[in-house]
mmCIF file as Biopython writes it, N, C-alpha, C and O atoms, coordinates in Angstrom:
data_model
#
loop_
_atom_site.group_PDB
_atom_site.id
_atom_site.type_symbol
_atom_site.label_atom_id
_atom_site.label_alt_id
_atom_site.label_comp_id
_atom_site.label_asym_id
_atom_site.label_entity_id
_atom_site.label_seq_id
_atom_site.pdbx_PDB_ins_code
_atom_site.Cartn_x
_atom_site.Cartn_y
_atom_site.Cartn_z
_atom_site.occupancy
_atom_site.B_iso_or_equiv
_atom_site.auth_seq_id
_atom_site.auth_asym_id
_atom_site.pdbx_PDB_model_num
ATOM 1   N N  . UNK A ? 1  ? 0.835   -1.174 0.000   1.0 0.0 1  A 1 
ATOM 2   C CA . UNK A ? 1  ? 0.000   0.000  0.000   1.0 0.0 1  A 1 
ATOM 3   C C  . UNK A ? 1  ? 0.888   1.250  0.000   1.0 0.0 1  A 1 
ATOM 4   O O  . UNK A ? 1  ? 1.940   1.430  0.614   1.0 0.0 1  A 1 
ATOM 5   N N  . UNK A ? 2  ? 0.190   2.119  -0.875  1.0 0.0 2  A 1 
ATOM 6   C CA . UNK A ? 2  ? 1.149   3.296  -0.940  1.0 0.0 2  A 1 
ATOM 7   C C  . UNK A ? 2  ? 1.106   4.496  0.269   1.0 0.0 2  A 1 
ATOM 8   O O  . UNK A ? 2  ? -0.004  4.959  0.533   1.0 0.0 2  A 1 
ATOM 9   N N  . UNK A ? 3  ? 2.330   5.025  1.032   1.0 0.0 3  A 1 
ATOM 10  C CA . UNK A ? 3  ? 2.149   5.923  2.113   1.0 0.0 3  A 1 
ATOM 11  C C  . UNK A ? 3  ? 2.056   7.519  1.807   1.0 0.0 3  A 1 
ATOM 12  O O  . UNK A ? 3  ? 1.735   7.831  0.660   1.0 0.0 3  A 1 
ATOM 13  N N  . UNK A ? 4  ? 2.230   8.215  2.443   1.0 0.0 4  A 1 
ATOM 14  C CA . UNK A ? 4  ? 1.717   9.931  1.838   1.0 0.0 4  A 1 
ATOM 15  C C  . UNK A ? 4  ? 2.777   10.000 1.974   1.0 0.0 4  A 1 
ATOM 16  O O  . UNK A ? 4  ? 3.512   9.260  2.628   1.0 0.0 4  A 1 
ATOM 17  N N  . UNK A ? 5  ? 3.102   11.203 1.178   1.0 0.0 5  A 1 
ATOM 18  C CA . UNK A ? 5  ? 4.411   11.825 0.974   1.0 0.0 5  A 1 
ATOM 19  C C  . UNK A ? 5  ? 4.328   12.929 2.305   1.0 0.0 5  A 1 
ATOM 20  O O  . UNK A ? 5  ? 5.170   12.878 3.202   1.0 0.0 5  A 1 
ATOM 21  N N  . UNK A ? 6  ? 3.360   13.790 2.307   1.0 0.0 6  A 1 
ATOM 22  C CA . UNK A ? 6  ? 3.180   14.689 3.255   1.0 0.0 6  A 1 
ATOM 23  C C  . UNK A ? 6  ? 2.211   14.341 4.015   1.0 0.0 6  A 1 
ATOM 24  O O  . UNK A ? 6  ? 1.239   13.745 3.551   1.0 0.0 6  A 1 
ATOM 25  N N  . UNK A ? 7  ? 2.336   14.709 5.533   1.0 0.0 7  A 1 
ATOM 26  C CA . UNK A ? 7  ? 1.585   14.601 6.441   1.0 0.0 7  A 1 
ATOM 27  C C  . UNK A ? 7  ? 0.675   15.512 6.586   1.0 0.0 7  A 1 
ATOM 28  O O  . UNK A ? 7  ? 0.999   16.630 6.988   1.0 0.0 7  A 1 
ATOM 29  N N  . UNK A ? 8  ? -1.087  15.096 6.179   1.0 0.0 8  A 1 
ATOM 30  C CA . UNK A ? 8  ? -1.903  16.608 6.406   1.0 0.0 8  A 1 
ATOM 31  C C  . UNK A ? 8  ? -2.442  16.807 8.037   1.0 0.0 8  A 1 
ATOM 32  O O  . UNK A ? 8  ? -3.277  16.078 8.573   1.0 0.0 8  A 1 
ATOM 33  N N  . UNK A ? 9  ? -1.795  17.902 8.645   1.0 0.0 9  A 1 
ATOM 34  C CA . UNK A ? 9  ? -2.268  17.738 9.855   1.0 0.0 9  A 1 
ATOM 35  C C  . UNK A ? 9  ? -3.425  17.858 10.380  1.0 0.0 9  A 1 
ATOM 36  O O  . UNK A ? 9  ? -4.259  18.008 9.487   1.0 0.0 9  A 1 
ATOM 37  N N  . UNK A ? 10 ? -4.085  17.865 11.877  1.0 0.0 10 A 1 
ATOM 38  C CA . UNK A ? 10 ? -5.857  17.918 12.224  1.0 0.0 10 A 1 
ATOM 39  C C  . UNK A ? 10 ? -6.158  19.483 11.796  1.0 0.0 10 A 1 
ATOM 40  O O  . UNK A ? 10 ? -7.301  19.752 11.426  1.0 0.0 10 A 1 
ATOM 41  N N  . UNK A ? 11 ? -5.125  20.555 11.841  1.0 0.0 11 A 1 
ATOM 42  C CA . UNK A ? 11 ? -5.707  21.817 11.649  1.0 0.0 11 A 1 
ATOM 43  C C  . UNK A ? 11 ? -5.578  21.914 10.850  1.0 0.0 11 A 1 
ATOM 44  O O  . UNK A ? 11 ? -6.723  22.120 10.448  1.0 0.0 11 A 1 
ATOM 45  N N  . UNK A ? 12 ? -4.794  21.960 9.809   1.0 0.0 12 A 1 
ATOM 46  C CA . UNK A ? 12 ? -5.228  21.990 8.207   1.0 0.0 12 A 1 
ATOM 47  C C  . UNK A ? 12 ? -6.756  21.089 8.045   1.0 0.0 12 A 1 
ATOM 48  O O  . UNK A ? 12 ? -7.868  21.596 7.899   1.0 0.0 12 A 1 
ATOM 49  N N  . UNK A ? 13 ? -6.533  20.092 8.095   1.0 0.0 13 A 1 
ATOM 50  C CA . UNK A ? 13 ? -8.303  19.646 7.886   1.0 0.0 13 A 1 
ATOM 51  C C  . UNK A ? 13 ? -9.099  20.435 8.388   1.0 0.0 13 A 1 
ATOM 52  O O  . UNK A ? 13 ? -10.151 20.535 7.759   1.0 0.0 13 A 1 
ATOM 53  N N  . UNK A ? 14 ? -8.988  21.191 9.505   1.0 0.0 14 A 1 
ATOM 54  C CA . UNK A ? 14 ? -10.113 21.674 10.559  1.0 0.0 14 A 1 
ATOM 55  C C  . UNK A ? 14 ? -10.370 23.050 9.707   1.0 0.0 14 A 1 
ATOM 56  O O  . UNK A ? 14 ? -11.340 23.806 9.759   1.0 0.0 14 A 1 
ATOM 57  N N  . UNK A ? 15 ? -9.335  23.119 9.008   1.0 0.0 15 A 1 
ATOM 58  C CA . UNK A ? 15 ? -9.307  24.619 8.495   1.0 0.0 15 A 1 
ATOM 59  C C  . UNK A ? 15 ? -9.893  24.309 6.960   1.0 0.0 15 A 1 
ATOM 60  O O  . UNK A ? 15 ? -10.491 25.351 6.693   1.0 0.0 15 A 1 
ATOM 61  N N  . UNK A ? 16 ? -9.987  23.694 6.173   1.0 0.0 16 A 1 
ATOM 62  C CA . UNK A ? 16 ? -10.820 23.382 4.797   1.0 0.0 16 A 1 
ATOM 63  C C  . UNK A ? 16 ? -12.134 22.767 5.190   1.0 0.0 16 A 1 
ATOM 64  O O  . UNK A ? 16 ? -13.038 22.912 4.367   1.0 0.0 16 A 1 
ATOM 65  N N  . UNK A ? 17 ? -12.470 21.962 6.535   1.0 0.0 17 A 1 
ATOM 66  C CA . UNK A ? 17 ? -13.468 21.369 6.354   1.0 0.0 17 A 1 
ATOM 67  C C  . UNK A ? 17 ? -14.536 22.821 6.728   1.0 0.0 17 A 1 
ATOM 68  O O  . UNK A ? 17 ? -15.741 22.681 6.519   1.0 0.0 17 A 1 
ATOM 69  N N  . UNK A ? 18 ? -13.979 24.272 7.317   1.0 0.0 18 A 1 
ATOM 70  C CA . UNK A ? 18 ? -14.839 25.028 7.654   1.0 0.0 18 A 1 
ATOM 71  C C  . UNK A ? 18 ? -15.948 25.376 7.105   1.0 0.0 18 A 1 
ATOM 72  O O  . UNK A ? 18 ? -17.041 25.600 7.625   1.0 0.0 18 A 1 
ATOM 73  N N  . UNK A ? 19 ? -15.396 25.438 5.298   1.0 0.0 19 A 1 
ATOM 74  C CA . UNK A ? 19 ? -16.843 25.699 4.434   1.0 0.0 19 A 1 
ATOM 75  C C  . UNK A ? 19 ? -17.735 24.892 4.185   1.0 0.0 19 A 1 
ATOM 76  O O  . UNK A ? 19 ? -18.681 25.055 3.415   1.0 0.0 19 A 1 
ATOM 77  N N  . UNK A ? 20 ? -17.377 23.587 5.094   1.0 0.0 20 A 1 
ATOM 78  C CA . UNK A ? 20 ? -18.763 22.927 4.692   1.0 0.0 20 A 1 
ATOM 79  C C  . UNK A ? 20 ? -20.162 23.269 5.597   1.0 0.0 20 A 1 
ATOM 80  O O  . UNK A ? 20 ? -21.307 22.876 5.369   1.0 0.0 20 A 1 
ATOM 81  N N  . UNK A ? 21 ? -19.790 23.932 6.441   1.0 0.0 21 A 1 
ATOM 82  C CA . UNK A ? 21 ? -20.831 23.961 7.070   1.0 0.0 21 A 1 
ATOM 83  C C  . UNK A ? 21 ? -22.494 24.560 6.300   1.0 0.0 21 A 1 
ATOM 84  O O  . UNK A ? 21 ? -22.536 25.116 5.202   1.0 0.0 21 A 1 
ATOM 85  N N  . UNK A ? 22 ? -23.578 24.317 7.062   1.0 0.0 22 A 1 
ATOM 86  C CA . UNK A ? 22 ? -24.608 24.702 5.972   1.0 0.0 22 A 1 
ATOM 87  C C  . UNK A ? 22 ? -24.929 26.099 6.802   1.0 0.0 22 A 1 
ATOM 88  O O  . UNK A ? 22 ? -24.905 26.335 8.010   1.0 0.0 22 A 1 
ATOM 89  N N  . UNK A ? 23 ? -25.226 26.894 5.702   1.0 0.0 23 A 1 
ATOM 90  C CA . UNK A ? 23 ? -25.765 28.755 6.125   1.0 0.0 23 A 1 
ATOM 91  C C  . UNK A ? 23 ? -26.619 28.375 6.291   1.0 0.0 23 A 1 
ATOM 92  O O  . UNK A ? 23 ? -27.114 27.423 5.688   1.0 0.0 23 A 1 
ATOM 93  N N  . UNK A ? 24 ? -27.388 29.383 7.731   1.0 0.0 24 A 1 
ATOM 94  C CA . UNK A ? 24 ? -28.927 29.699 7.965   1.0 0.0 24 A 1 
ATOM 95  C C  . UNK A ? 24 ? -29.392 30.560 6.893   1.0 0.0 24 A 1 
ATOM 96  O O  . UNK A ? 24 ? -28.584 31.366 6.432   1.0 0.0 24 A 1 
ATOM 97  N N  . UNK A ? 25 ? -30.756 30.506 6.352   1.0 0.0 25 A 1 
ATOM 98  C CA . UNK A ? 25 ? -30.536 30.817 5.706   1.0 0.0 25 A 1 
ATOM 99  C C  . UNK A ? 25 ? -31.963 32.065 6.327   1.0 0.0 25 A 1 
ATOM 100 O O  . UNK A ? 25 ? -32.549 31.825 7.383   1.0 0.0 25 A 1 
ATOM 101 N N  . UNK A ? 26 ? -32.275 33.197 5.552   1.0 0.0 26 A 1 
ATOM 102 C CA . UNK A ? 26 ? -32.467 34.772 6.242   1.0 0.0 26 A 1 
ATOM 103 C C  . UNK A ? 26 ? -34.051 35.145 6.043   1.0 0.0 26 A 1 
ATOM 104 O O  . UNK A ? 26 ? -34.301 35.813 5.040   1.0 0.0 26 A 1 
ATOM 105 N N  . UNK A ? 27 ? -34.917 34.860 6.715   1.0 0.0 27 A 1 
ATOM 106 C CA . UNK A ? 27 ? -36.403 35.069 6.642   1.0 0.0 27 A 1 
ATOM 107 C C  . UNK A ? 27 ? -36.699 36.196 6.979   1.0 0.0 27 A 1 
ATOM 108 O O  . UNK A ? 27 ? -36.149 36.691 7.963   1.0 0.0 27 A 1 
ATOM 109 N N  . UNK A ? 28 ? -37.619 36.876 6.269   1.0 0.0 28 A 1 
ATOM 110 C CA . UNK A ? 28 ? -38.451 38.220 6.730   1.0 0.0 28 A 1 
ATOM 111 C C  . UNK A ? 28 ? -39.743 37.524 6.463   1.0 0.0 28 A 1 
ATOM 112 O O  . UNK A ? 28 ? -39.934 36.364 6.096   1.0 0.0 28 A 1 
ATOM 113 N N  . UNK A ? 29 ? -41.109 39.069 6.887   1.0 0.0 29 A 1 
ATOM 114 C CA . UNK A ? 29 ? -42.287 38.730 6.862   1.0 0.0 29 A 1 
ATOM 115 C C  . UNK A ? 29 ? -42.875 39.002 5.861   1.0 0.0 29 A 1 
ATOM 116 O O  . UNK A ? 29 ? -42.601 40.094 5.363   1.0 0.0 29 A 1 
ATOM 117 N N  . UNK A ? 30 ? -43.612 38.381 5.368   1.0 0.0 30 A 1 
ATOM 118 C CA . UNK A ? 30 ? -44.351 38.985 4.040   1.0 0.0 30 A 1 
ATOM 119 C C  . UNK A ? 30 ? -45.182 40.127 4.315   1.0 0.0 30 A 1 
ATOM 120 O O  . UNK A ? 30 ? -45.770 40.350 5.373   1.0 0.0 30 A 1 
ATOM 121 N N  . UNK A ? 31 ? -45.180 40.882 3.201   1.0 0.0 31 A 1 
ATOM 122 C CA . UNK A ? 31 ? -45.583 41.806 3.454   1.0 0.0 31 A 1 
ATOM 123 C C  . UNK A ? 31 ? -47.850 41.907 3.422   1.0 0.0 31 A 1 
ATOM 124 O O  . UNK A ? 31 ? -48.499 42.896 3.765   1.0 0.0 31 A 1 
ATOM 125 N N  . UNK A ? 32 ? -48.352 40.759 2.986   1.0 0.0 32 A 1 
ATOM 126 C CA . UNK A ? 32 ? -49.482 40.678 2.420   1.0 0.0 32 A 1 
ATOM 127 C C  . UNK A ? 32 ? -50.111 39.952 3.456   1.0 0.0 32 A 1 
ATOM 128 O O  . UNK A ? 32 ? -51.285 40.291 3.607   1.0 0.0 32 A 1 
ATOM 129 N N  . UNK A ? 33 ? -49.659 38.935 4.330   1.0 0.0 33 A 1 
ATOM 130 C CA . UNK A ? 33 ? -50.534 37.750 4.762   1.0 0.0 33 A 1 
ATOM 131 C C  . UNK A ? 33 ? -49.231 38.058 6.612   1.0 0.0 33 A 1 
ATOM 132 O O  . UNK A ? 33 ? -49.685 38.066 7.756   1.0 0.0 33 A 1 
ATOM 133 N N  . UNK A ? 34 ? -48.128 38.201 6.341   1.0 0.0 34 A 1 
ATOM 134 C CA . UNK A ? 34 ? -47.029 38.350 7.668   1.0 0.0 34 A 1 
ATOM 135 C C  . UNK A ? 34 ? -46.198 36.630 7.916   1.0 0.0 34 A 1 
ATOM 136 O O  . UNK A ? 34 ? -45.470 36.418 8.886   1.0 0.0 34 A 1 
ATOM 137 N N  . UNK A ? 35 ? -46.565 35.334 6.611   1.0 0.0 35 A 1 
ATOM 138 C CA . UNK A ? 35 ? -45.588 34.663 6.959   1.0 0.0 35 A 1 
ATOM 139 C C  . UNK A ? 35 ? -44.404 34.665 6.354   1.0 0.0 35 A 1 
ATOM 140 O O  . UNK A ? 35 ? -44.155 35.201 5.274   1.0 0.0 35 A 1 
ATOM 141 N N  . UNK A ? 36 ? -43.289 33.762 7.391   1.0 0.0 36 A 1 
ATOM 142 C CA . UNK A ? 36 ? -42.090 33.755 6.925   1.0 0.0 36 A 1 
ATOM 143 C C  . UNK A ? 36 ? -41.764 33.606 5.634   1.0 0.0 36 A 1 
ATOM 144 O O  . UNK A ? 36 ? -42.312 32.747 4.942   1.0 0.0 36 A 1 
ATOM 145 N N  . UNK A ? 37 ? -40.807 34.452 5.152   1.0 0.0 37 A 1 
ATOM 146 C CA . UNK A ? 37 ? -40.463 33.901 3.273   1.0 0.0 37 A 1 
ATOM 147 C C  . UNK A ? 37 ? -38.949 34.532 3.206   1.0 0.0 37 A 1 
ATOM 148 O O  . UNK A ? 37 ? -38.586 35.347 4.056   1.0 0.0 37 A 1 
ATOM 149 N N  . UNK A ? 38 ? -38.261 34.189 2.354   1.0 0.0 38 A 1 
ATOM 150 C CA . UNK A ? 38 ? -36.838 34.271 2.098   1.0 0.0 38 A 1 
ATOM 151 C C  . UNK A ? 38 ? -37.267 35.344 0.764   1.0 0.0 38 A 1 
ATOM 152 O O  . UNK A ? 38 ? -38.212 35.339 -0.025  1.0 0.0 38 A 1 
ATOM 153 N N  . UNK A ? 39 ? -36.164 36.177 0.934   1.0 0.0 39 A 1 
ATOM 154 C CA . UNK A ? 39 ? -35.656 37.113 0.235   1.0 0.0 39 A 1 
ATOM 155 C C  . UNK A ? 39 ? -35.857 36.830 -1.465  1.0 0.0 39 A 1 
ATOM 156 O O  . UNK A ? 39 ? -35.320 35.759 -1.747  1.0 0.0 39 A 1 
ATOM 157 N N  . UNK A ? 40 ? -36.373 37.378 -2.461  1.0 0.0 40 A 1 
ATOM 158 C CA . UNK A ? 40 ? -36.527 37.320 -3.380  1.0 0.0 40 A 1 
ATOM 159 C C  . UNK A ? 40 ? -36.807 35.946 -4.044  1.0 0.0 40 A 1 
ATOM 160 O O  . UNK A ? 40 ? -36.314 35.395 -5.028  1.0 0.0 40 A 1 
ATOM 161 N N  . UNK A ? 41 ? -37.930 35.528 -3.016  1.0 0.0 41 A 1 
ATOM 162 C CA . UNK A ? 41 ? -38.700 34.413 -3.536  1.0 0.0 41 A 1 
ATOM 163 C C  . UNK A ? 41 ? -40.297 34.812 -2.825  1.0 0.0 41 A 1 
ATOM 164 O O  . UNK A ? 41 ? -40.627 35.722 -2.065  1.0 0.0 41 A 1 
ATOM 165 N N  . UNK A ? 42 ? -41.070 33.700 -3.447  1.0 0.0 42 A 1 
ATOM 166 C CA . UNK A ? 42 ? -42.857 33.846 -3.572  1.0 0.0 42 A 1 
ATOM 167 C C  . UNK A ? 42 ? -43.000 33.355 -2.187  1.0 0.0 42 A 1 
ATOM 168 O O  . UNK A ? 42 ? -42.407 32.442 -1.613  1.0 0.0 42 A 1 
ATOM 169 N N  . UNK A ? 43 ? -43.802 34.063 -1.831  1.0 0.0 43 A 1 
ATOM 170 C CA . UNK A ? 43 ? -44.585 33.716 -0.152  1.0 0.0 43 A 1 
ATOM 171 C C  . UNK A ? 43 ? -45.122 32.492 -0.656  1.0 0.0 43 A 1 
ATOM 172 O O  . UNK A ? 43 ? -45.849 32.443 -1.648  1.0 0.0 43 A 1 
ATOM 173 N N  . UNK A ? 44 ? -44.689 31.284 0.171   1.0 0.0 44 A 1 
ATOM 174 C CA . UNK A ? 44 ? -45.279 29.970 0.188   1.0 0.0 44 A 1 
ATOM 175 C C  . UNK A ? 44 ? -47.033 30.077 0.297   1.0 0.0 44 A 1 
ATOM 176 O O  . UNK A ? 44 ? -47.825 29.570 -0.497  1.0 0.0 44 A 1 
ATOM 177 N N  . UNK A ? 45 ? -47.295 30.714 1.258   1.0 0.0 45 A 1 
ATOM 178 C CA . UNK A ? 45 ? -48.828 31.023 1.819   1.0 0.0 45 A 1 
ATOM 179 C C  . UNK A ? 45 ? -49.769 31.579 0.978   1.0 0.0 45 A 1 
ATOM 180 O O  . UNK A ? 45 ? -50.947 31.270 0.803   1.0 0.0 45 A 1 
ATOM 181 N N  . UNK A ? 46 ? -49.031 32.514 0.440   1.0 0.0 46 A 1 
ATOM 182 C CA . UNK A ? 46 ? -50.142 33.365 -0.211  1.0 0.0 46 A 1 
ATOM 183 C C  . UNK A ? 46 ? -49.867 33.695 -1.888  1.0 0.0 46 A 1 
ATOM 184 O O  . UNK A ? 46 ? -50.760 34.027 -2.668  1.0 0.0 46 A 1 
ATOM 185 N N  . UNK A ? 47 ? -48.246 33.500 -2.284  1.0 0.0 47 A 1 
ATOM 186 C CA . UNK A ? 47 ? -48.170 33.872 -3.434  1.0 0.0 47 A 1 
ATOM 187 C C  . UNK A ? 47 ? -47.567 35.190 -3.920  1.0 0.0 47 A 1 
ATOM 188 O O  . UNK A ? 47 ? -47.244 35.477 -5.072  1.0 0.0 47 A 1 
ATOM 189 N N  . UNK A ? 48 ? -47.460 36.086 -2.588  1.0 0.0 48 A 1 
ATOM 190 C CA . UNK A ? 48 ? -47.032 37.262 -2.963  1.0 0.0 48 A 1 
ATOM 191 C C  . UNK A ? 48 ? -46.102 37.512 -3.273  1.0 0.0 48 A 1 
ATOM 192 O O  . UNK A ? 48 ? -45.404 36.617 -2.795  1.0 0.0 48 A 1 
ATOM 193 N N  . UNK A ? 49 ? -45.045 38.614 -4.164  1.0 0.0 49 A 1 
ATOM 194 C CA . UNK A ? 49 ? -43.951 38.449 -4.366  1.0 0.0 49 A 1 
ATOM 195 C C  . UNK A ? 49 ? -43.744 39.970 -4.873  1.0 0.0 49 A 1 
ATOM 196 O O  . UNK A ? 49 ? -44.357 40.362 -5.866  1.0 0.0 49 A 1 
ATOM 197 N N  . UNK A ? 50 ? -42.910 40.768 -4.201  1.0 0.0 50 A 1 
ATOM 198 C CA . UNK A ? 50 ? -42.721 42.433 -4.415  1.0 0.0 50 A 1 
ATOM 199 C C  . UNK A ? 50 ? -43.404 43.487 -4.966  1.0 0.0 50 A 1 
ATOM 200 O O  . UNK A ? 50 ? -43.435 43.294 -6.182  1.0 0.0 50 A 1 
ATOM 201 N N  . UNK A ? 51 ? -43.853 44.299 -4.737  1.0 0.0 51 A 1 
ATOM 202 C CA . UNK A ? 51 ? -44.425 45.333 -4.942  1.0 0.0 51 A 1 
ATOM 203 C C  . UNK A ? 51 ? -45.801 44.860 -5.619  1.0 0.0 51 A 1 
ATOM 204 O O  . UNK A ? 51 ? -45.948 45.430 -6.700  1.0 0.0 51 A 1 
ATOM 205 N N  . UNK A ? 52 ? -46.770 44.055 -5.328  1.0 0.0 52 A 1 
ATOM 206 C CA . UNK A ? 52 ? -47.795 43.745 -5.167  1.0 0.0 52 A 1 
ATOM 207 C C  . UNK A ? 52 ? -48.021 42.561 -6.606  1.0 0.0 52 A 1 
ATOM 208 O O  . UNK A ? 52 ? -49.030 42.120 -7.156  1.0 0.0 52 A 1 
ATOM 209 N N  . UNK A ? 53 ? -47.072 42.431 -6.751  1.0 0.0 53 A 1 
ATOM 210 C CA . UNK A ? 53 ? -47.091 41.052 -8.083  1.0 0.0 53 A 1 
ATOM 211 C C  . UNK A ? 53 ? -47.688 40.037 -7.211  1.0 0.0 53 A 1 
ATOM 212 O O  . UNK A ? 53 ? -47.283 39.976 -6.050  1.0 0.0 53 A 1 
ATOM 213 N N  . UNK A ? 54 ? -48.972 38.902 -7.784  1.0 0.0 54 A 1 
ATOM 214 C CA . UNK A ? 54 ? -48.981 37.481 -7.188  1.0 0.0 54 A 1 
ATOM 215 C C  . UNK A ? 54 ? -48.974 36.662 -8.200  1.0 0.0 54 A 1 
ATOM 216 O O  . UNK A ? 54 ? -49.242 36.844 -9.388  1.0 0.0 54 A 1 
ATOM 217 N N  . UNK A ? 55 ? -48.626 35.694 -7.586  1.0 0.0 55 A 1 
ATOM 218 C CA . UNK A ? 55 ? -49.144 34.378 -8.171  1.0 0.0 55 A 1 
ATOM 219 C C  . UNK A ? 55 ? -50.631 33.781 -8.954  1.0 0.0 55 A 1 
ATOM 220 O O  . UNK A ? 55 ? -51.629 33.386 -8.351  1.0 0.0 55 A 1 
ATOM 221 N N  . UNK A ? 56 ? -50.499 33.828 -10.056 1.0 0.0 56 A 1 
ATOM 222 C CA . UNK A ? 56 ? -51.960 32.953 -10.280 1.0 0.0 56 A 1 
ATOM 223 C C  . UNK A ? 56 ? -52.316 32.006 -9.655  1.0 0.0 56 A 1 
ATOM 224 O O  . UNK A ? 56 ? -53.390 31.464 -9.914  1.0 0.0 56 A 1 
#
């Protein structure tokens, strides 16, 4: 079996594995009905979506 040439140490790993972590990700209230919805997407609830555009 073949051995490593270089030894990767625990903080180098500790230090690349950082970006895996998963982002929270950033809710406001709708502005039409008041539930939670993410930033430049359609209110699950109601459909609404900026300056008074909805959903059919």
């Amino acid at each position: 079996m073949a051995l490593q040439s270089h030894h990767r140490t625990s903080s180098h790993k500790r230090r690349r594995a950082a970006h895996f972590a998963l982002k929270k990700i950033k809710l406001s209230a709708c502005k039409e009905c008041g539930g939670a919805v993410q930033s430049h997407r359609l209110c699950p609830k109601c459909g609404h979506y900026q300056k008074g555009k909805k959903k059919e």
